[in-house]
C-alpha positions as CSV (number, residue, x, y, z in Angstrom):
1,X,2.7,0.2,-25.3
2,X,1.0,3.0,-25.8
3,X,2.8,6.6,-24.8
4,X,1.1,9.8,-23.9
5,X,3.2,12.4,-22.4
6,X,2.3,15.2,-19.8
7,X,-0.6,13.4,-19.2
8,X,-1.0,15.1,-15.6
9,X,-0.8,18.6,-17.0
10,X,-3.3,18.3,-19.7
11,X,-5.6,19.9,-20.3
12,X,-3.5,23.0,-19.5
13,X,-5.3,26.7,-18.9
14,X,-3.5,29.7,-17.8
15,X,-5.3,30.1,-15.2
16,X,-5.2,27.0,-13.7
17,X,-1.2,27.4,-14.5
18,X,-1.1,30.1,-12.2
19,X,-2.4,28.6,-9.7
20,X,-0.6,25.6,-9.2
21,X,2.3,27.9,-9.7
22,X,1.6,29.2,-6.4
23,X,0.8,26.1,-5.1
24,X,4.5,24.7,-6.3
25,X,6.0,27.1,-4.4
26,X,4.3,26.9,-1.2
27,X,4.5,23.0,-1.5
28,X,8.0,23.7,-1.7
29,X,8.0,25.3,1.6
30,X,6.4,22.5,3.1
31,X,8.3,19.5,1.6
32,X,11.9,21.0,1.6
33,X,12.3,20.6,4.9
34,X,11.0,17.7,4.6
35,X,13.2,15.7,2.5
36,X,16.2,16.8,4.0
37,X,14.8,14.8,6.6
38,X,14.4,11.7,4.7
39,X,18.0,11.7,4.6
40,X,18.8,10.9,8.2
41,X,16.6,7.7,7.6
42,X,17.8,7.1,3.8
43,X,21.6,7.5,6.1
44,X,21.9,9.7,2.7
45,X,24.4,12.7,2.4
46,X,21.5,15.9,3.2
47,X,22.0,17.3,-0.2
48,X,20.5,14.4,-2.0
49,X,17.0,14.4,-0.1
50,X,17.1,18.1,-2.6
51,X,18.2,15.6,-5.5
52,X,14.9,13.5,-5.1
53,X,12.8,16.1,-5.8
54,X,14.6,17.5,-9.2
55,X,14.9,15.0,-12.0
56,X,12.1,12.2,-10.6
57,X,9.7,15.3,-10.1
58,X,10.7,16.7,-13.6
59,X,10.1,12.5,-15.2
60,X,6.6,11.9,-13.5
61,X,5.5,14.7,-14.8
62,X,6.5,14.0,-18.1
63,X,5.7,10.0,-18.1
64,X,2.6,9.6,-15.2
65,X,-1.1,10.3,-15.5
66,X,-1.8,11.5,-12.0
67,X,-2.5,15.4,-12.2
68,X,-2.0,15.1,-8.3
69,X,0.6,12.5,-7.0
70,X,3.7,13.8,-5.4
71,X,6.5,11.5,-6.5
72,X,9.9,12.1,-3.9
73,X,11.6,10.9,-1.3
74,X,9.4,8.7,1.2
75,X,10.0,7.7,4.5
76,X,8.9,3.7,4.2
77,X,10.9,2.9,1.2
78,X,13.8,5.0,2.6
79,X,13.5,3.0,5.3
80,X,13.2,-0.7,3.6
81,X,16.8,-0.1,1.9
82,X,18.8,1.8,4.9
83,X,17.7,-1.8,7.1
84,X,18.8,-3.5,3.6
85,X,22.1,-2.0,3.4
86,X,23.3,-1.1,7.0
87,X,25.1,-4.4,7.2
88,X,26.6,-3.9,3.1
89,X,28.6,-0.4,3.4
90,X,29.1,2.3,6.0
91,X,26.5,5.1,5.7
92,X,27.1,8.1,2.9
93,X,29.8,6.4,2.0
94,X,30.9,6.2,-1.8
95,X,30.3,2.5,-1.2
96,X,26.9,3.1,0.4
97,X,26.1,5.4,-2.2
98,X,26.7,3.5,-5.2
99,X,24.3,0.6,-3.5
100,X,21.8,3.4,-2.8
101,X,21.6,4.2,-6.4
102,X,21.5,0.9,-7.7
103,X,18.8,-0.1,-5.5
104,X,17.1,2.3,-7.8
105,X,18.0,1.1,-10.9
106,X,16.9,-1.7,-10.2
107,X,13.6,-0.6,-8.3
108,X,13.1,1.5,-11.8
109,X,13.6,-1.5,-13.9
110,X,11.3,-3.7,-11.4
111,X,8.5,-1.2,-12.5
112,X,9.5,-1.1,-16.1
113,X,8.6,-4.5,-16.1
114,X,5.3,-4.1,-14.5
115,X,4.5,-1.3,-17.0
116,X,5.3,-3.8,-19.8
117,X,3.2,-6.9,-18.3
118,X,0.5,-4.1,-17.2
119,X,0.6,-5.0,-13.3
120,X,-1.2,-2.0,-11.8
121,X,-3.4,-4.4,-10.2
122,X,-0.8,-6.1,-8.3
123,X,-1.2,-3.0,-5.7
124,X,-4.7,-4.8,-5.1
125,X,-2.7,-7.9,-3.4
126,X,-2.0,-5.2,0.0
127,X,-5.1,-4.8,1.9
128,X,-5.9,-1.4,3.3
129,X,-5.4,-3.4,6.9
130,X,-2.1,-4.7,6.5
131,X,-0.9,-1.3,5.0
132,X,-2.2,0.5,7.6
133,X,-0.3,-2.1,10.3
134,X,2.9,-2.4,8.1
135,X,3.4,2.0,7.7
136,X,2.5,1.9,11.8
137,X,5.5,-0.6,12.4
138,X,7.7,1.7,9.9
139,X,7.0,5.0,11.7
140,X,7.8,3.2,15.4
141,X,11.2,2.1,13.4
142,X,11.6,5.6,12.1
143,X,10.6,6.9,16.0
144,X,13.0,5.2,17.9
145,X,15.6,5.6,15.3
146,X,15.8,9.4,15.5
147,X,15.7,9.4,19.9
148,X,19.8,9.1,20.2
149,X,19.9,12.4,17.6
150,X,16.9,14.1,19.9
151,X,19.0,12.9,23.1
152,X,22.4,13.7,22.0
153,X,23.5,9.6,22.8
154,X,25.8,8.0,20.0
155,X,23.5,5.1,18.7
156,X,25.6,3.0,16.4
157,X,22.9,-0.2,15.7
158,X,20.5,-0.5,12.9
159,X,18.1,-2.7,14.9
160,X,15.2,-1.6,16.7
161,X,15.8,-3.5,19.7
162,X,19.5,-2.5,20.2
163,X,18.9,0.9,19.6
164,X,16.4,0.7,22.4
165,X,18.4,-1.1,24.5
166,X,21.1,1.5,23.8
167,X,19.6,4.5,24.3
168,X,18.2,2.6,28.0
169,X,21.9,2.9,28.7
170,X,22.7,6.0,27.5
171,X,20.4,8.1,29.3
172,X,23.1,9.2,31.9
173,X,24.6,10.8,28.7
174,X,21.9,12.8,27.6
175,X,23.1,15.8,25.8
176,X,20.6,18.6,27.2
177,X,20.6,21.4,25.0
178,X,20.4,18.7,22.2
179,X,17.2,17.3,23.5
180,X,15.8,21.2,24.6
181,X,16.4,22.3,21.0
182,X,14.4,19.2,19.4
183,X,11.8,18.9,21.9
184,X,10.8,22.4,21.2
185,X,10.8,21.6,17.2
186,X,8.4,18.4,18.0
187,X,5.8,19.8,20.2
188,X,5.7,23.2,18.0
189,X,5.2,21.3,14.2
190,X,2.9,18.9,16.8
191,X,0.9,21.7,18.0
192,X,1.1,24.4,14.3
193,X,-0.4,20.4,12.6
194,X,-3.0,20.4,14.9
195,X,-4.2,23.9,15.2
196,X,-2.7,25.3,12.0
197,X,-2.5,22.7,9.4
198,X,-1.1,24.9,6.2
199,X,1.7,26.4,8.2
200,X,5.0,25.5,6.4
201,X,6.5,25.2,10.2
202,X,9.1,23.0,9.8
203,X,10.3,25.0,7.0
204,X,10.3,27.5,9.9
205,X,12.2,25.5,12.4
206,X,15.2,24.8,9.6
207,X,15.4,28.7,9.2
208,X,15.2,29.4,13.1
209,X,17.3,26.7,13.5
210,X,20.2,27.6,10.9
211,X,20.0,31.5,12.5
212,X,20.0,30.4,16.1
213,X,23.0,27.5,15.4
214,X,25.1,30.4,13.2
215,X,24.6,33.2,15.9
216,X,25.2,31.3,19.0
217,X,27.6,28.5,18.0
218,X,25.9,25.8,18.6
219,X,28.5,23.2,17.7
220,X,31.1,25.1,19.8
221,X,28.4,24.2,22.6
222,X,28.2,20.4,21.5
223,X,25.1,20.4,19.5
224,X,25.8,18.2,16.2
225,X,25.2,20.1,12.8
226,X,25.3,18.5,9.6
227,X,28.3,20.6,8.2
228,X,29.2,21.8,4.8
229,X,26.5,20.9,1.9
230,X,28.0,20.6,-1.7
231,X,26.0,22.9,-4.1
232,X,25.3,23.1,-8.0
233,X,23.0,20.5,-9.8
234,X,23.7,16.6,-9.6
235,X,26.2,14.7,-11.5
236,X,25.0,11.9,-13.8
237,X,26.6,8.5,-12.9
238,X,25.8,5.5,-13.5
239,X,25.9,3.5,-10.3
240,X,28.5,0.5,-10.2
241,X,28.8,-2.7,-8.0
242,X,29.8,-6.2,-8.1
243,X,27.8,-9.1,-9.3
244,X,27.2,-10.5,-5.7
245,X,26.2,-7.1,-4.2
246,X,23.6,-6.9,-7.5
247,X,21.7,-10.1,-6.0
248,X,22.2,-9.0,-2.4
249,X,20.2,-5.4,-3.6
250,X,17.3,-8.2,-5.7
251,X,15.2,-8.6,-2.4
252,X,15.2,-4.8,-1.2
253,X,14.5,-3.5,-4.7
254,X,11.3,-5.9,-4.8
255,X,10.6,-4.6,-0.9
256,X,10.5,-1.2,-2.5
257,X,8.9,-2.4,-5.8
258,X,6.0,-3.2,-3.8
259,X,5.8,-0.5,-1.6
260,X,5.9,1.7,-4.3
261,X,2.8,-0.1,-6.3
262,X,0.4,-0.2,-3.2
263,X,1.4,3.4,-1.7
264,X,1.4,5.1,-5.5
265,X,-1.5,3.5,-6.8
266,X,-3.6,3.7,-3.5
267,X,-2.8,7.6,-3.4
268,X,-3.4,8.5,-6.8
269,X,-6.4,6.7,-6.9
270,X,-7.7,7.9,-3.9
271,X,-7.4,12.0,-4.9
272,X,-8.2,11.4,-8.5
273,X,-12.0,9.9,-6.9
274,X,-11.8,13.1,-4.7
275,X,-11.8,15.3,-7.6
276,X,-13.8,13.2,-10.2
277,X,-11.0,12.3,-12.8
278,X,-10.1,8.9,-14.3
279,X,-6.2,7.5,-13.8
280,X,-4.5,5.4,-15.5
281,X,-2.4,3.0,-13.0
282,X,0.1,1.6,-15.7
283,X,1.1,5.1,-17.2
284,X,1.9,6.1,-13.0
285,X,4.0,3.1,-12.8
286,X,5.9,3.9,-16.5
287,X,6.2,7.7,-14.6
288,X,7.7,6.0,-11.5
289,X,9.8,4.1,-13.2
290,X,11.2,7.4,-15.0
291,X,11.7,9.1,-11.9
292,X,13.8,6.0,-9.6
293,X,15.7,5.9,-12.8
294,X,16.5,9.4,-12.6
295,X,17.1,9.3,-9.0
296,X,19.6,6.4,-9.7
297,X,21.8,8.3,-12.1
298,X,21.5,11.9,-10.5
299,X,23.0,10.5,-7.1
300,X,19.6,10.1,-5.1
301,X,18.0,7.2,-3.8
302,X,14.4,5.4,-4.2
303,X,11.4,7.4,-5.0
304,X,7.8,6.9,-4.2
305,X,4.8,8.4,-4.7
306,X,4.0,10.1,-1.1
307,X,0.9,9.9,0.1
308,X,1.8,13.0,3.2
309,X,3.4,15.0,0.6
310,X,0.6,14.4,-2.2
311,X,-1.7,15.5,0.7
312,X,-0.1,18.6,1.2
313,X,0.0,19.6,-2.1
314,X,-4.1,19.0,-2.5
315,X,-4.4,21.4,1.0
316,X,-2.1,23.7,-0.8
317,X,-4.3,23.7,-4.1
318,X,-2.0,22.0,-6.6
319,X,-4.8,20.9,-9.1
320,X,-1.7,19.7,-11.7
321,X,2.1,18.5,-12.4
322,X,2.8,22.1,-12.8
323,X,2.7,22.5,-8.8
324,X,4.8,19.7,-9.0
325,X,7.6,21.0,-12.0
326,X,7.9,24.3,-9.6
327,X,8.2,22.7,-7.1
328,X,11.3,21.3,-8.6
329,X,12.3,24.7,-10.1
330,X,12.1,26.0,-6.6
331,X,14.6,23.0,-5.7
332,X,17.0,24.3,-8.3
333,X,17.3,27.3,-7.2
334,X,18.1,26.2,-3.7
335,X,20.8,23.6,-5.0
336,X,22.6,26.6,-7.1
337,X,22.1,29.0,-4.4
338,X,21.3,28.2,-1.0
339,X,23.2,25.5,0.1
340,X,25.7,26.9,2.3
341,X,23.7,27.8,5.0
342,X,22.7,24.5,5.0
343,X,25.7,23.0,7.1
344,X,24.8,25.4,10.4
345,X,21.6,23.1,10.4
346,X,21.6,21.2,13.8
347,X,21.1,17.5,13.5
348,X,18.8,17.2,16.2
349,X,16.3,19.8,14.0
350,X,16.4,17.3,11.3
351,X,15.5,14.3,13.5
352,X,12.6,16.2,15.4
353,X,11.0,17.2,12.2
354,X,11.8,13.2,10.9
355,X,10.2,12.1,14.6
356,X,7.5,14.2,13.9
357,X,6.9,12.7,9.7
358,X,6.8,8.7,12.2
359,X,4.1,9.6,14.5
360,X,2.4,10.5,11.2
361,X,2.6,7.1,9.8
362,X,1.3,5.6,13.1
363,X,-2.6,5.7,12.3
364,X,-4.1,5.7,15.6
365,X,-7.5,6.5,14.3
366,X,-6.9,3.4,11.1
367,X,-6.0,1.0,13.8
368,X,-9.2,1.7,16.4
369,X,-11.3,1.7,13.4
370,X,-10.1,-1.5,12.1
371,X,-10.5,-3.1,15.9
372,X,-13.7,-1.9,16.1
373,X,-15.2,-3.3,12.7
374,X,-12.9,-6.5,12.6
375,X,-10.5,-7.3,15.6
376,X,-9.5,-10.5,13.4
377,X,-7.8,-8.0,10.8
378,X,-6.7,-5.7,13.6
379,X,-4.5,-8.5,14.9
380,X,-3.0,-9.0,11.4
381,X,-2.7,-5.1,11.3
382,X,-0.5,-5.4,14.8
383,X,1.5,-8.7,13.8
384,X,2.5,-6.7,10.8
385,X,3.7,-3.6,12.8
386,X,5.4,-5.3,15.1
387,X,7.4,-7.8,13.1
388,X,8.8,-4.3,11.3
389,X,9.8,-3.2,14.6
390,X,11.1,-6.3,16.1
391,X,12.6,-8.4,13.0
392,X,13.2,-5.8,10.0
393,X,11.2,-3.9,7.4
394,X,11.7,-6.3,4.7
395,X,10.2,-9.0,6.6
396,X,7.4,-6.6,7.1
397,X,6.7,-6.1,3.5
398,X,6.7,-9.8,2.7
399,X,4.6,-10.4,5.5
400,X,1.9,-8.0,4.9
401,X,2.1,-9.3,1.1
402,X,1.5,-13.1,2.4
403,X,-1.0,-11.8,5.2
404,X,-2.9,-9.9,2.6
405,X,-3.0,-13.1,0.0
406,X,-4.0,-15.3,2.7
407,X,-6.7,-13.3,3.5
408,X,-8.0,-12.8,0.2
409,X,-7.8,-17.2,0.1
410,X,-9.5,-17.4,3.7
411,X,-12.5,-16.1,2.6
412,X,-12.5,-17.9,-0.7
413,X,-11.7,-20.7,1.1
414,X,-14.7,-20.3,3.8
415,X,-16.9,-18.9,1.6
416,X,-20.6,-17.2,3.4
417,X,-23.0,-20.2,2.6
418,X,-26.9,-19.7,3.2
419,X,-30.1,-21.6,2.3
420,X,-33.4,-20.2,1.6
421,X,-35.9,-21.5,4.4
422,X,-39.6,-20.2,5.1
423,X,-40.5,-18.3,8.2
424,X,-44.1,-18.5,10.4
425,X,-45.8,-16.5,7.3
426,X,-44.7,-19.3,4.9
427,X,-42.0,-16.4,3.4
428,X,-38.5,-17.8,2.3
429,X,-35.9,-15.8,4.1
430,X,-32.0,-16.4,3.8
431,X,-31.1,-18.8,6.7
432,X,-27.7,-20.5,8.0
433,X,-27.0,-23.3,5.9
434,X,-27.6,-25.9,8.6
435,X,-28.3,-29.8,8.4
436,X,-31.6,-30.4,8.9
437,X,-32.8,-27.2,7.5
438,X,-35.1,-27.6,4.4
439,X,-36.5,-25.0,1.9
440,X,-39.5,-26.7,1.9
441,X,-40.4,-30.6,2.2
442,X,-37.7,-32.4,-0.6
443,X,-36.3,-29.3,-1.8
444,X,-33.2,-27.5,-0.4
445,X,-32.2,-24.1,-2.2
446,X,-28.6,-23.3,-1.2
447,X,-26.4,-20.5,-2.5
448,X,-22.5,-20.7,-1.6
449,X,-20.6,-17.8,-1.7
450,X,-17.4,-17.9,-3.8
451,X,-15.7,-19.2,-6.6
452,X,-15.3,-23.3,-6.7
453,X,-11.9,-23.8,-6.8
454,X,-9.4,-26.8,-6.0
455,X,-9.4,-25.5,-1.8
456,X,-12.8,-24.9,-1.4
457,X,-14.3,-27.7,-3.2
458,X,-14.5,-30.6,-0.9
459,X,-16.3,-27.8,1.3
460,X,-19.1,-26.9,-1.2
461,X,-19.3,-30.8,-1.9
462,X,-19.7,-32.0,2.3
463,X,-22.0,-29.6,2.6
464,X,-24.6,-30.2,-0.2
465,X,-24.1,-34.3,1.4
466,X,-24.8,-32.6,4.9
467,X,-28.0,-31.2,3.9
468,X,-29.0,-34.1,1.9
469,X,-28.4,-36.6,4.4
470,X,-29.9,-34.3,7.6
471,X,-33.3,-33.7,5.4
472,X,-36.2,-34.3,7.7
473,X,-37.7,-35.9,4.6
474,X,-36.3,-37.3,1.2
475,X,-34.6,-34.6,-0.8
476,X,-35.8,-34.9,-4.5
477,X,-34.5,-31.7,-5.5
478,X,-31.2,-29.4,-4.6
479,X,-31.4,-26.0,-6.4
480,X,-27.7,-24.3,-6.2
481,X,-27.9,-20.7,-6.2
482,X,-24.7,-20.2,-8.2
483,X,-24.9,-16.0,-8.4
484,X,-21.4,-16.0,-6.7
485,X,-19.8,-18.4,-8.7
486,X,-18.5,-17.0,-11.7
487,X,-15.5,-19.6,-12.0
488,X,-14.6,-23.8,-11.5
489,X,-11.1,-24.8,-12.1
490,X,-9.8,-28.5,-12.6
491,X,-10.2,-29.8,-9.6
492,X,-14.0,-28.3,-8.6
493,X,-15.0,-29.8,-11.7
494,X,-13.8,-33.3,-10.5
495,X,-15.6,-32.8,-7.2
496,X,-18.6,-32.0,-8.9
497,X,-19.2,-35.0,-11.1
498,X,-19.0,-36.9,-8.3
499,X,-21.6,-35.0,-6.2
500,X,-23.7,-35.3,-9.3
501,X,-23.4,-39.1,-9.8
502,X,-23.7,-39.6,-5.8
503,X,-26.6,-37.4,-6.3
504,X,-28.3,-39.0,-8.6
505,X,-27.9,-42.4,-6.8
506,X,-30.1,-40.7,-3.6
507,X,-32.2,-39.8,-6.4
508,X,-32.0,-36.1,-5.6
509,X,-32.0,-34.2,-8.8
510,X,-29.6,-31.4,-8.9
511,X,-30.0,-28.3,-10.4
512,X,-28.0,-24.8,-10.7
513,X,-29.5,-21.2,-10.8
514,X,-28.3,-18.0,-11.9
515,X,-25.5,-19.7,-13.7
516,X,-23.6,-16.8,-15.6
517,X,-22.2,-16.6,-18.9
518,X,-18.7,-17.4,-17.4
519,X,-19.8,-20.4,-15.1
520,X,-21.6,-21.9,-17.7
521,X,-18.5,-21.4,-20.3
522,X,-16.2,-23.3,-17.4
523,X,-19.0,-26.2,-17.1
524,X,-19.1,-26.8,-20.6
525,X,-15.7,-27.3,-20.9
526,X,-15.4,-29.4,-17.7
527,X,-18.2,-31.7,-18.8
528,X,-20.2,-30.6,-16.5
529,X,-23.2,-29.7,-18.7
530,X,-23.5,-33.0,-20.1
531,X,-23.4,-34.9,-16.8
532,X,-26.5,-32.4,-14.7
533,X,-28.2,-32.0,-18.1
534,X,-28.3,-28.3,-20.0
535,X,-32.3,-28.6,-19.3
536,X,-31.2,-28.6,-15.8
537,X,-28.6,-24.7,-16.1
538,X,-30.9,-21.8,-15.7
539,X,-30.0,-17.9,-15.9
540,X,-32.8,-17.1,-13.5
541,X,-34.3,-18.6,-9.6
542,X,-37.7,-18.9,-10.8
543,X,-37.0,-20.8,-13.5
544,X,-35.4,-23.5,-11.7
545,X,-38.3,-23.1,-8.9
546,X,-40.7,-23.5,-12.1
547,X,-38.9,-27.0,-13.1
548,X,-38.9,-28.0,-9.7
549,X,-42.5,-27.3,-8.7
550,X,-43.5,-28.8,-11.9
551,X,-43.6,-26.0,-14.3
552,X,-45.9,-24.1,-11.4
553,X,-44.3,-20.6,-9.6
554,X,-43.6,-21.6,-5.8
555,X,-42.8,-19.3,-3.5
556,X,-41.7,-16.1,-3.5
557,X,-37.9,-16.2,-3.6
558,X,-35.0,-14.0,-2.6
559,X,-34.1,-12.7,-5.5
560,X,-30.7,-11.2,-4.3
């Protein structure tokens, strides 16, 4: 394994230096905020949303490739191991804690491992729709979670439903200046994101909301505040639990292993194409890895490459990892000292600006797209979302993984299939492969669309029968178009013989096209070769149409 350090800050310039400098420090005004946020979703003590952005920050940098990827606190994987371990340990408890941080460990070694075995392209196994359904269902979760804070009503359930049902029978209770204070923090960072995007203003409403709670007493007027924050830099601890509490933590750890692949890899990839530079997926995952382990032993919980917070540090200008190491500095400074104001921070600020971070994950404008273009993938998109909401995160992830896979096998599966058939000026045009259609009297020139593989086979095999069989006229000759099939596993093989020898019995004489390097490999192998005949494999359409037509050029063909 190959090791390049500071990979995201390289090449370094002064000038560039300077200004992601600047850039660190406004990101920091931005994000701060922010994290502490995370917390009331991680059910986290406040001060340890600061500790994800110290050491992982400082470990990217120094491991990843991506000059651009935020790596911190996130609210998705926050959420996938608070649903994980409400039913394990109360909340911020030393219990709760140590199973936070070894939920990290282990999410670290998960990507270790990856790293090792080179799995970047495991994030390809999450299709854009199911992502987009799956971060929708999270930020509903994330949504209703944080109401009974807004309201001021005691919500003890870690369910969607029963909190919902909850805060239904808690509305007599509703705590007005509680909901006053965070309605105004909502529709301000609302309104400052719509009309004035690169406004730190939650940064704004934690100092407002720290003066306002320390000069009129808001918790001597029954509005919740977090209370004292411990200060000074993390202690390093390695986090300890029991045997059966380490395979209880297995499935959330590969929840947020996952998460953490798609979300990081997507992101990175995505700015690195909007600024022209190459990343390297398996160095980010050795970086990631770095910084969960470093969340794990500094007393912080799971880390993930952001994608809102990677976004704001682009609109701020951060062109390298040293927006991202001042960022941390900034941090630092805060932890040493600026914690004690920290505990006149009311609770309901913290879950307006949290409320405000959900409706961001809900992508209205992802989800009419997707209906518009493909209302097949929109329902998997809303089947995802709403089995987060309604049955649990975890479920959600393994869903969208399985919906994702079998989407990718549906259309392998049911591959586009098309003949070539001439139109009123005797052209050959791509058709519907349809029994009875012909390319021209005893000739059929088909093209299937995938791979041939054991689930698809019998498919590609009842077809080529149908089309025989249907012919207006004898078939002497079926041309596959084999350009899309670039593979033919055990089983295809199998199938194939037998269309060849049942073939050959009709006396229709088979013969493939545009058969690539790698198809042809796989038919030798199979014995394929031997049973059609190698004078009957060409690289090329003509050529086939030249054997067929007896060595004369028929037709112009679609050469697509």
């Amino acid at each position: 394994m190959r090791l390049t350090l500071f990979g995201g800050i390289r090449p370094f310039s002064r000038r560039g230096a300077l200004r992601d400098a600047l850039a660190g420090v406004t990101l920091a005004s931005m994000n701060i905020p922010q994290v502490l946020g995370y917390t009331r979703i991680a059910g986290t003590p406040v001060v340890t949303g600061l500790y994800t952005v110290l050491l992982p920050l400082v470990m990217f940098a120094l491991f990843g490739s991506s000059r651009h990827l935020v790596v911190a606190a996130d609210s998705a994987t926050a959420a996938i191991f608070a649903s994980g371990l409400s039913d394990l340990a109360p909340r911020t408890s030393e219990k709760y804690m140590a199973l936070v941080g070894m939920v990290a460990l282990l999410t670290a070694a998960f990507l270790l491992l990856a790293r090792l075995f080179r799995l970047g392209f495991l994030a390809d196994f999450l299709s854009r729709t199911v992502l987009v359904g799956f971060l929708t269902g999270v930020g509903v979760q994330i949504g209703i979670a944080m109401l009974g804070e807004m309201l001021g009503i005691a919500v003890d359930s870690h369910r969607t439903v029963d909190q919902l049902w909850q805060l239904m029978h808690g509305l007599a209770q509703v705590h007005l200046p509680t909901l006053g204070l965070s309605t105004l923090v909502v529709g301000v960072i609302l309104g400052c994101r719509r009309f004035l995007p690169r406004l730190p203003v939650p940064l704004f409403a934690v100092v407002a909301g720290i003066a306002a709670s320390f000069y009129y007493d808001f918790a001597g007027h029954g509005i919740a505040v977090i209370g004292p924050v411990p200060g000074g830099l993390p202690s390093l601890a390695f986090p300890r639990v029991g045997w059966n509490e380490l395979l209880a933590l297995l499935p959330i750890a590969v929840s947020c292993f996952v998460i953490i692949i798609a979300q990081s890899a997507a992101t990175s990839r995505v700015f690195a194409v909007r600024h022209r530079e190459r990343v390297d997926e398996n160095a980010d995952i050795l970086g990631l890895s770095a910084a969960n382990a470093a969340a794990a032993l500094s007393g912080a919980f799971v880390v993930n490459g952001s994608p809102t917070q990677t976004a704001m540090a682009d609109r701020a200008g951060a062109r390298s990892q040293i927006a991202q190491l001042v960022f941390a500095g900034v941090v630092l400074l805060v932890l040493l000292f600026l914690t004690a104001p920290l505990q006149y921070l009311p609770h309901s600020v913290l879950a307006g600006i949290v409320f405000t971070i959900a409706v961001g994950l809900v992508d209205a404008k992802g989800l009419r797209d997707i209906r518009r273009e493909s209302p097949g993938e929109f329902m998997l998109a809303i089947v995802t979302a709403a089995v987060v909401v309604l049955v649990g995160i975890d479920q959600g992830i393994l869903l969208a993984v399985a919906l994702s896979l079998l989407r990718h096998v549906r259309h392998s599966y049911r591959p586009h299939t098309m003949m070539l058939a001439p139109d009123e000026a005797g052209r050959w045009l791509p058709v519907p492969a349809l029994p009875g259609t012909v390319t021209e009297p005893g000739l059929v020139v088909y093209r299937f669309g995938a791979d041939l593989f054991y689930a698809n086979d019998t498919r590609f095999t009842d077809e080529v029968r149908a089309l025989v069989e249907a012919a207006p006229s004898p078939v002497r000759w079926f041309v596959v178009d084999a350009g899309a099939i670039t593979d033919l596993d055990y089983s295809a093989a199998r199938s194939l013989r037998e269309l060849c020898d049942d073939l050959t019995r009709r006396g229709v004489g088979l013969v493939f096209a545009r058969v690539s390097p790698y198809l042809r490999s796989d038919m030798d192998r199979h014995g394929i070769t031997d049973v059609i005949g190698e004078a009957r494999l060409f690289a090329t359409l003509h050529e086939a149409l030249a054997l067929v037509r007896g060595g004369t050029q028929g037709p112009q063909g679609d050469e697509r």
